[in-house]
C-alpha positions in Angstrom: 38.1 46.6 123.0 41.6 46.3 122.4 44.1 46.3 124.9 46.8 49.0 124.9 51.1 48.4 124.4 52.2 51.2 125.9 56.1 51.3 124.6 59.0 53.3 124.7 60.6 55.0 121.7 64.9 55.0 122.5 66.8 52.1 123.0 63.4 50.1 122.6 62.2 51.0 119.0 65.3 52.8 118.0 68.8 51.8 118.1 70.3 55.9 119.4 73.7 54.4 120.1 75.7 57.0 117.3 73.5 60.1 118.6 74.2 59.6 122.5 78.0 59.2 121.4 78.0 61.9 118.8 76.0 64.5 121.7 78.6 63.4 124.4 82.0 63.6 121.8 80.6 67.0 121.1 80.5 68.5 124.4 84.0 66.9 125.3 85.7 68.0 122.6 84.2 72.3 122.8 86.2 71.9 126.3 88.9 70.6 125.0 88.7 66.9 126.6 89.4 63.8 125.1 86.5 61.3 124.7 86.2 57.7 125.2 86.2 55.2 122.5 82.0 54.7 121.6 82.4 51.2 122.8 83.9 52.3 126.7 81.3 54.8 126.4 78.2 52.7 125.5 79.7 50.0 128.3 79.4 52.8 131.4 75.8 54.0 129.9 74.5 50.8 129.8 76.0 49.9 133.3 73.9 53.5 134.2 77.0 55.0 135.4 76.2 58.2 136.2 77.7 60.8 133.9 80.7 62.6 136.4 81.8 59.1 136.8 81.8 59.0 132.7 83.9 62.2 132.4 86.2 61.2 135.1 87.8 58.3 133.6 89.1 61.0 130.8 90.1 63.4 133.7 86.9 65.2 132.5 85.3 66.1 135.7 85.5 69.9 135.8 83.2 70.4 132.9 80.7 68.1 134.5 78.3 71.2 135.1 78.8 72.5 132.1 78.1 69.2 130.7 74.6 68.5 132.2 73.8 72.2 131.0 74.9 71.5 127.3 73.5 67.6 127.0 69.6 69.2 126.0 71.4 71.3 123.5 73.6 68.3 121.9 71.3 65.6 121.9 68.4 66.8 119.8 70.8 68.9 117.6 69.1 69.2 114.1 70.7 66.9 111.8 71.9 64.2 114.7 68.5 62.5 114.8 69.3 61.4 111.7 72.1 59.1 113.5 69.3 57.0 115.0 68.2 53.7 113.3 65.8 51.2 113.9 66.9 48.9 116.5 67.4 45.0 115.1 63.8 43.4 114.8 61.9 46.6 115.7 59.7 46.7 112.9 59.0 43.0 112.8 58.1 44.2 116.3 55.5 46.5 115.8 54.3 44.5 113.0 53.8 41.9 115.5 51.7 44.2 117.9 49.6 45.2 115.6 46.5 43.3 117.2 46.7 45.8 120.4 46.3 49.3 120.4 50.0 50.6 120.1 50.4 53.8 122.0 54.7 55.4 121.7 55.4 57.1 125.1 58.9 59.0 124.7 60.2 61.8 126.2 61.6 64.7 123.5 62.4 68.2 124.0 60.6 68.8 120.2 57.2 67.0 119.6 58.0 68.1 116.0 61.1 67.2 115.5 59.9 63.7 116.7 56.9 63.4 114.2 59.4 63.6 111.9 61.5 61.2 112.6 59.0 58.9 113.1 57.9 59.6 109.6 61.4 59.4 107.9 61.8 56.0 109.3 58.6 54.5 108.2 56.9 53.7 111.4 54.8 56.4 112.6 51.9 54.6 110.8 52.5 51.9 113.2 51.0 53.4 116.6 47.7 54.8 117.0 49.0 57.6 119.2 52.0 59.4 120.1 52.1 60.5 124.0 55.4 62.9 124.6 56.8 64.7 127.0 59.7 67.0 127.7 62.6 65.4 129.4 63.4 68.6 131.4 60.3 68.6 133.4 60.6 66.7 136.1 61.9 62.8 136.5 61.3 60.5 133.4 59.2 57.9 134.9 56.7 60.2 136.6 56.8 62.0 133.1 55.9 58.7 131.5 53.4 57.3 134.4 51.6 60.9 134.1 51.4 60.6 130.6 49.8 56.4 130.3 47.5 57.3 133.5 45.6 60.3 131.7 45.7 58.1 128.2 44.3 54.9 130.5 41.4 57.0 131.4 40.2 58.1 128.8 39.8 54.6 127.1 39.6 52.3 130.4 41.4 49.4 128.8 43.5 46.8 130.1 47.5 48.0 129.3 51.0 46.7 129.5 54.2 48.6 128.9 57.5 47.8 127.1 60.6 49.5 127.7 64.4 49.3 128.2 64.9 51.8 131.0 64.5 52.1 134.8 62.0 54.8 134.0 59.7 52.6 132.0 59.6 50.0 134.7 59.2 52.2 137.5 56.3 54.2 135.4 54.4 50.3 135.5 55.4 49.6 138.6 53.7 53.3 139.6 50.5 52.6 137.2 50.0 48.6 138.7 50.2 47.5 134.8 52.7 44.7 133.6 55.8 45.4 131.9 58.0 44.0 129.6 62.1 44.8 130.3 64.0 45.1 126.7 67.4 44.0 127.5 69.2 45.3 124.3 68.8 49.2 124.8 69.7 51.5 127.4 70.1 49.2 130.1 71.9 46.1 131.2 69.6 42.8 131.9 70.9 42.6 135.8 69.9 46.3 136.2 66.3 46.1 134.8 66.0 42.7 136.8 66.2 44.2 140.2 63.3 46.6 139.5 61.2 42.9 139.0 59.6 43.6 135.8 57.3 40.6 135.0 59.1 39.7 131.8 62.5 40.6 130.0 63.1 40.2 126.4 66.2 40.3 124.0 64.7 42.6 121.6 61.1 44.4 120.8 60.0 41.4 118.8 60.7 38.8 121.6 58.7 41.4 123.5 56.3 41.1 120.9 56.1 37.6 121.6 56.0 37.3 125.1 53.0 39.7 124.8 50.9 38.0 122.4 51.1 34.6 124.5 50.5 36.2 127.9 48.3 39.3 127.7 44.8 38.7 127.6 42.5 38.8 124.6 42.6 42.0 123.0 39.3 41.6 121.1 
């Protein structure tokens, strides 16, 4: 039987850099605030500054409610998936983890909207399921854990996870499976470090890598 990749869809698959931006410029610029450059932007997010602390450094601040409210709205907007890309050496990636059972866990606010995607790009071929979740449920990585514990039961295989986000190491960490940190998405190296995942790669098909060399047999 093989053994199951579990592994996260933004930041680890998908390069969403120019949709996060385009979301947050959006909001900013309905209240009549003046963004950061994408660059100081992308900086803060990947430093996981929390988002008042984002809209204070353009004196920003007062629309902070409004902005959590509006972010849902903004970041699935029809048309701006289309900003995401495949993140460098992704497909090599899943190309490379072909030999376990590849399972996508993301949290989307549209399942369909998601299929899509997955389909315009080329890779939804590549996993042999697609476990989602909405992100407005309740806190990402008990989204994710709930969603890898009820697909772990039903197959009983041995399973490792691959992410670029504290949720997808905590979700591991929660689930007593290894996981593998991504260090070129959503989170800086030092930050994913100090939730002790047992490996950290550059990109998905370093992850890849690691993987295939470690993990037990997957016959």
């Amino acid at each position: 039987m093989k053994s199951t990749a579990y592994i996260d869809l933004d930041g680890t698959v998908l390069d969403t850099k120019k949709r996060h931006y385009a979301a947050y410029t959006a909001i900013l610029k309905r209240h009549g605030c003046n963004p950061l450059g994408i660059r100081s932007y992308w900086n803060l997010k990947t430093a996981a500054t929390p988002n008042a602390e984002i809209l204070k450094r353009t004196k920003a601040q007062h629309i902070a409610k409004q902005f959590q409210k509006e972010w849902l709205q903004e970041i699935e907007k029809k048309g701006r998936l289309k900003l995401d890309s495949l993140a460098e050496k992704a497909r090599e990636g899943l190309k490379a983890l072909s030999q376990f059972r590849l399972v996508l866990v993301t949290l989307r606010q549209s399942r369909k909207s998601l299929l899509r995607q997955l389909k315009l790009l080329g890779i939804k071929g590549c996993f042999d399921a697609v476990l989602s979740g909405h992100p407005k449920k309740t806190q990402p990585w008990k989204q994710k854990a709930g969603l890898i514990r009820k697909d772990i039961k039903k197959g009983n295989r041995a399973a490792f996870m691959i992410g670029d986000t504290e949720a997808d190491i905590k979700a591991a960490k929660k689930l007593k499976i290894p996981a593998i940190a991504t260090t070129s998405g959503m989170r800086r190296k030092e930050l994913l470090l100090r939730l002790k995942p047992e490996f950290t790669a550059t990109q998905l098909n370093k992850a890849a890598t690691i993987a295939k060399k470690w993990h037990p047999s997957s016959n």
